[in-house]
N, C-alpha and C positions, 0 to 999 in steps of 0.2 A: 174254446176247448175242442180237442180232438176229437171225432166219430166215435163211439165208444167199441169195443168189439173185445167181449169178455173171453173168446176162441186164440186171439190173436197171442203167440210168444213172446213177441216184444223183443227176441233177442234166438241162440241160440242156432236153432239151423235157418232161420230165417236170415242171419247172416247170408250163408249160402247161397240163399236166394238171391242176398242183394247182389252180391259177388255175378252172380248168374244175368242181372237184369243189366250188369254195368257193363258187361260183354258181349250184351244183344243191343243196349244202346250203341254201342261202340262199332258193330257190324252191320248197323243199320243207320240209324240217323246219319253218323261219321261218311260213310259209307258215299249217301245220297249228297252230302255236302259238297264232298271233293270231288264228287263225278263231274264237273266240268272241266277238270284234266284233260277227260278223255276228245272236248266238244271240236277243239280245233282238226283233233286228228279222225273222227268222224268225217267232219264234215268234209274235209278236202280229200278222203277216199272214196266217197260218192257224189264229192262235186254239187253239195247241194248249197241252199243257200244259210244264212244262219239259222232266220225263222224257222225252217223246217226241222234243222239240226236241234234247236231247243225244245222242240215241241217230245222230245226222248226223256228229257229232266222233267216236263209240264205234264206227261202222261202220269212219270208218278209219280211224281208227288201231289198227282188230284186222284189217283190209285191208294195212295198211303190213307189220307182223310177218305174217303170214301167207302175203304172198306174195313172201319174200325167198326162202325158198327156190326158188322158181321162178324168181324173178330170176336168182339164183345158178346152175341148171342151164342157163338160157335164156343167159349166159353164158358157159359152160362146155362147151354146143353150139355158139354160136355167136361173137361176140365184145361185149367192152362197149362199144364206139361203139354198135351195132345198138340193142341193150337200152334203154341213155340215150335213146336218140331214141323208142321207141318212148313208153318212161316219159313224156316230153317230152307227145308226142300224146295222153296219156290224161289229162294233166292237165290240160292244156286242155280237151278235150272234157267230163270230167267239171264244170268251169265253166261252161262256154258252155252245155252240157244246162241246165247248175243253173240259168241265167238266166232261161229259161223260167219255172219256179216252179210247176208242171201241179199237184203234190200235195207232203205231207211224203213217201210212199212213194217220186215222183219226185226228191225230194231225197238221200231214203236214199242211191238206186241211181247217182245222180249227184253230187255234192259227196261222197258219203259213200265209196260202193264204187268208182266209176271213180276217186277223187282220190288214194284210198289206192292204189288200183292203179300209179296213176301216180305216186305218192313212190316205193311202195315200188321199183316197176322203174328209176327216176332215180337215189335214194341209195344203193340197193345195191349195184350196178357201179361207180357216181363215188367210193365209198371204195374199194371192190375196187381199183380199176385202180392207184388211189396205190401199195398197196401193193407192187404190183406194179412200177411204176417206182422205187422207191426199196430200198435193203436197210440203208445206216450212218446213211440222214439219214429213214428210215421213220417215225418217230417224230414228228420236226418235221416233216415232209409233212402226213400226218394232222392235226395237231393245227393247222396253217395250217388245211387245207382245213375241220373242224370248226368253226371259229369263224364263217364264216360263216354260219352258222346263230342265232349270238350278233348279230351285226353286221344283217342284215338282219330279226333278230327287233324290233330297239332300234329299227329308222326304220319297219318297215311296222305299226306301231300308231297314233303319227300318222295315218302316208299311208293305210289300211285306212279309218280314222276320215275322213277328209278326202271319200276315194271316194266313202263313202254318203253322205254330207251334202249330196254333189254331185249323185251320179248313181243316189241308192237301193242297197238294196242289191245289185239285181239288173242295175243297171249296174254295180256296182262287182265282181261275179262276173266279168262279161265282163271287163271291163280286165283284171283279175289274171291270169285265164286266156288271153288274150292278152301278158303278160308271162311266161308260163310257158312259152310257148313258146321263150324264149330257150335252156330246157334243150335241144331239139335242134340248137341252136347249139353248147353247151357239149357234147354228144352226140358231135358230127362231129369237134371236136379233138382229143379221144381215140381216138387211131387206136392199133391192136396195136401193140403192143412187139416189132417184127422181130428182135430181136436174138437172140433165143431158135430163131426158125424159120433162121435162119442156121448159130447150130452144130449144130442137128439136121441140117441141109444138107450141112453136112463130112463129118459121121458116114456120110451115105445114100453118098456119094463115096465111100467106101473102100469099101462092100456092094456094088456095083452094079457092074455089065460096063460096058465101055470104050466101051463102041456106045451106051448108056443110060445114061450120068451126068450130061450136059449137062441131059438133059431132065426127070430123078428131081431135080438140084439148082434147077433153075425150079419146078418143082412142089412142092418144100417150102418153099422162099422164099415163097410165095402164101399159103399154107395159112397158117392163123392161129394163136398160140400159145395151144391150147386143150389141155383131157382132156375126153376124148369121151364121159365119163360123171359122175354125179353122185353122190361119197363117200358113201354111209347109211351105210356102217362106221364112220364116226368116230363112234357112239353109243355102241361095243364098248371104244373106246379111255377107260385108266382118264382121262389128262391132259383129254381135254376133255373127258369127266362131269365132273370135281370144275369146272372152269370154265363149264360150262354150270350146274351148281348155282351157283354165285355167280353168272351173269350173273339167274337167279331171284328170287335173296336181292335184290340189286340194285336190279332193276327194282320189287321188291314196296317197296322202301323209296324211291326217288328220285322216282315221282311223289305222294306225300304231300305234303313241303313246298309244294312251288307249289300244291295243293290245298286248305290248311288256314292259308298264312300269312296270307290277305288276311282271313280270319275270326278268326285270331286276335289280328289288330291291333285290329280291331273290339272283341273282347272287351274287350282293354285299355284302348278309352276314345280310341283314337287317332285323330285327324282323317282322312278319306276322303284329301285333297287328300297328306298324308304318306303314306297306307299306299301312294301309284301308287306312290312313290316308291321302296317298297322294291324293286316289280316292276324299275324302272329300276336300279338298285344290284345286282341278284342279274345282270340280262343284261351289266352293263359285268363286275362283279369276276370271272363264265364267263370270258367273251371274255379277259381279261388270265392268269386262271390255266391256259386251254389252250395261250396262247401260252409262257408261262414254261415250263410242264412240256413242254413240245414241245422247248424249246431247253433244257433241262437232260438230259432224256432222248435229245437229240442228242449230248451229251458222251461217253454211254455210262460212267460213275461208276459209276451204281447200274443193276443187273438191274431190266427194266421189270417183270417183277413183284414186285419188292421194291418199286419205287417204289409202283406202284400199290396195293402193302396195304397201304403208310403212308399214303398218300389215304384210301384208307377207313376208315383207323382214324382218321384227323383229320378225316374229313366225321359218322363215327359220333358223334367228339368235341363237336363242334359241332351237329349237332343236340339232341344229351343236353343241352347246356347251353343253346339258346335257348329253351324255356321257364322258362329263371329270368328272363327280361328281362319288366321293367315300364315300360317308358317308351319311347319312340321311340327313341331314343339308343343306348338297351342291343339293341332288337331289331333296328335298325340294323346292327349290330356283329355282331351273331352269324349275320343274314343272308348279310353280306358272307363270313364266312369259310364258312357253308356252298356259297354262292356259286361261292367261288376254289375251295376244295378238288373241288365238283362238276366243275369246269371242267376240273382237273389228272387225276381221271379218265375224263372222257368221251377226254384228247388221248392216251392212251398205253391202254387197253382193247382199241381193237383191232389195236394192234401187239402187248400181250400173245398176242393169241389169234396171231396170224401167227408167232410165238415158239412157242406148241405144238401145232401141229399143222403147218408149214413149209407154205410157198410152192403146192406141189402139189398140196394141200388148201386150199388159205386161202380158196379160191372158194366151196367145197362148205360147208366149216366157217363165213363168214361166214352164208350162209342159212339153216343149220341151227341158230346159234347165237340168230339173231334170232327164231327159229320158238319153238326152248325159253322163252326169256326171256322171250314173250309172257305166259308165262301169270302170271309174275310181276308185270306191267303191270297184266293184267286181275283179280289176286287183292289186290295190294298195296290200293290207297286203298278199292273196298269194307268190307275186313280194319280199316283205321283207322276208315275211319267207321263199324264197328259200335262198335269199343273208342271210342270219341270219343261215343257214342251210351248206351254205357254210362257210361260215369266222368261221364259232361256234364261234361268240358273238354274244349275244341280241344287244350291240353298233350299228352295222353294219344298223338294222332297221331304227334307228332313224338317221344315216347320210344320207341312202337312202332316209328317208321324206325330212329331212333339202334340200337335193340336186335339188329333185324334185320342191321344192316351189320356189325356185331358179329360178329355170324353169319357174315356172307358172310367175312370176313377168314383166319376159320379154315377155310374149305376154300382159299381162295389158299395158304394156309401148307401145307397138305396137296398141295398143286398140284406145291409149290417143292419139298419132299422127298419126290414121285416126280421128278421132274427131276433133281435131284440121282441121288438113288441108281443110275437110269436111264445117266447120264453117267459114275456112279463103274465101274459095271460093264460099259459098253463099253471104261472104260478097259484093264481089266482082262483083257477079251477077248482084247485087238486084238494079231493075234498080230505077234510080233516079226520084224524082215527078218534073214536069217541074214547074217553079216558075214564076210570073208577078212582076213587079216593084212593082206596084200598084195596086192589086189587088179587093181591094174595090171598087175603082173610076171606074176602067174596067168594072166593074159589073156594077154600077150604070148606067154605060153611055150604056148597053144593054140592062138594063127595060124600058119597055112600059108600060104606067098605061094611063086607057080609063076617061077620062078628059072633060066631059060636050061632053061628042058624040067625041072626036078626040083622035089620039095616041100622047102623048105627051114624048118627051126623054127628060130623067132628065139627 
């Protein structure tokens, strides 16, 4: 069952929000995908070599993971409108710097480190906040807001390509980052969830003297639905270690395919103008498999973490089997399904995490879970390409993911029966309300009502 969160609308302007979170996904994740557009035309304007040239995408995206936690406390001090907007401004300026073009060093620190700064401060609060608006329909919230990241990954490869063709590539920085500022547009709409600072409002009313409740109840109405500090305990807690070890396993296995599939169509003899194609096929069948598991796991059937380890055991599935494909056809087919199934984990992961660790945490836990997981990012496809360097075949990569996820699956299972047992033994605690025959008559036969001057028992 879902995080419970008796604040949350469940619908209403929360829409809004989600509308809001699909358009920071889309200017951000999207964003950081396609930037390898720009890598050939970097690099042969300073003449450097690729290594170098890549280490512009490797800044941030160890910038994105790295400063979610801060995100998440800057959050948590303050609110997620603030943060988004701020996010918004770095990712522009991290463009607009880049346009200049001074050195690769100026790139690093610009495209690399202000860009990543400026995702990671945009997508951290724009998922947060969903969650937070939603509690029965949390699930298809997310997994709407996630896809744009699908949706605008599928048109700004095109339009990316279109840009330089036009305006170089360091006009085509400026534009982008001049569209990015739409995130502090998308910023501004997400305004706190007052609903929350209203029953703490009732609450202050009953505590407070008659002469000072008007003004204690103004005063928490304003205040923001925040916790004034930022969870590091949740590292102590068993449920989200074994979840933070699978979000590792995860990460070590998910960015390998897109890594290793466009070299191993090659291997197979396969024509350049098909293998785009598979990139195009992997971003449509995400985009439809986060929508589907969004509106399945809106039914609430199955425990999202049940759902989500049959994902991975069918995304683990499907990688094990697409190095048997030899022809377009076949590696078509096994694309897609790693595709869909990738797509049906990304939309229900982080309603899992909102599910153990609840609502109170989910701020705290969202940033720290992004921080662990990095290093899964940064170990995974070095890890292939050595075993891929060994064996010389690209195959090799994708058994190593299939194997890994494998892995991951069993500490979800391990997740599921602490939870379990956790729930069987508060049952068990909880103590009982003591009960009377008769409870009304009991009552009655204890009032005293004052009866022409006497106490009279009814």
């Amino acid at each position: 069952m879902p995080a419970k969160d008796s604040n949350a609308p469940d619908g209403g302007y929360g829409w809004v929000v989600v509308v809001s979170a699909f358009m920071v996904m889309g200017l951000t994740a999207a964003v950081l995908k396609t930037f390898g557009l720009f890598f050939v035309e970097i690099q042969q304007h300073f003449d450097e070599l690729a290594s170098n040239t890549s280490w512009i995408t490797s800044v941030a995206i160890a910038t994105f993971h790295l400063g979610a936690p801060v995100a998440s406390s800057l959050c948590v001090r303050y609110t997620h409108r603030a943060v988004v907007i701020t996010g918004g401004l770095l990712a522009f300026s991290g463009m607009a710097l880049g346009f200049l073009g001074l050195s690769m060093v100026w790139m690093y620190a610009t495209t690399g480190f202000l860009q990543g700064l400026g995702i990671s401060f945009s997508w951290t609060p724009a998922i947060s906040i969903v969650s937070h608006y939603f509690s029965k329909r949390r699930a298809l919230a997310n997994a709407i807001a996630s896809t744009g990241e699908c949706a605008f990954a599928f048109t700004f490869g095109p339009f990316f390509q279109w840009l330089i063709s036009q305006y170089g590539w360091k006009g085509a920085l400026l534009i982008i980052g001049g569209i990015q500022l739409n995130i502090c547009v998308c910023g501004v709409l997400m305004r706190p969830l007052a609903s929350s600072c209203l029953f703490e409002a009732s609450h202050s009313e009953t505590e407070t003297p008659p002469g000072n409740g008007a003004s204690r109840i103004d005063k928490e109405v304003k205040s923001p639905i925040t916790h004034k500090t930022f969870n590091w305990m949740l590292a102590r807690r068993p449920e989200f270690v074994f979840y933070a070890i699978f979000g590792i396993l995860a990460a070590m296995s998910f960015f390998v395919p897109p890594l290793f599939l466009v070299p191993l169509s090659h291997s197979l003899g396969i024509d350049e103008s098909w293998t785009a194609s598979l990139l195009s096929i992997l971003a449509m069948v995400d985009f439809a498999g986060r929508l589907l598991c969004g509106w399945y796991a809106n039914l609430h059937v199955t425990k999202t973490v049940h759902l989500l380890t049959m994902t991975i055991v069918l995304i683990s599935t499907s990688l094990l089997l697409l190095p048997l494909a030899n022809n377009y056809l076949s590696l078509a087919i096994f694309t897609g399904f790693y595709g869909f199934f990738f797509g049906t984990t990304v939309a229900v992961h982080i309603t899992v995490l909102a599910d153990v660790v609840g609502m109170s945490d989910f701020d705290s836990a969202l940033g720290l879970f992004m921080l662990i997981r990095s290093t899964g990012g940064f170990v995974g496809p070095p890890l292939a390409g050595l075993i891929v360097d060994m064996v010389g075949d690209y195959k090799a990569g994708f058994y190593m993911a299939g194997a890994t996820l494998v892995l991951s699956a069993g500490f979800l299972v391990t997740l599921d029966q602490i939870q379990q047992r956790k729930g069987r033994v508060s049952q068990t605690n909880k103590p009982e309300k003591p009960t009377l025959p008769y409870p009304s008559l009991h009552l009655l036969k204890l009032q005293h009502r004052r009866y022409q001057g006497h106490d009279v028992v009814v």
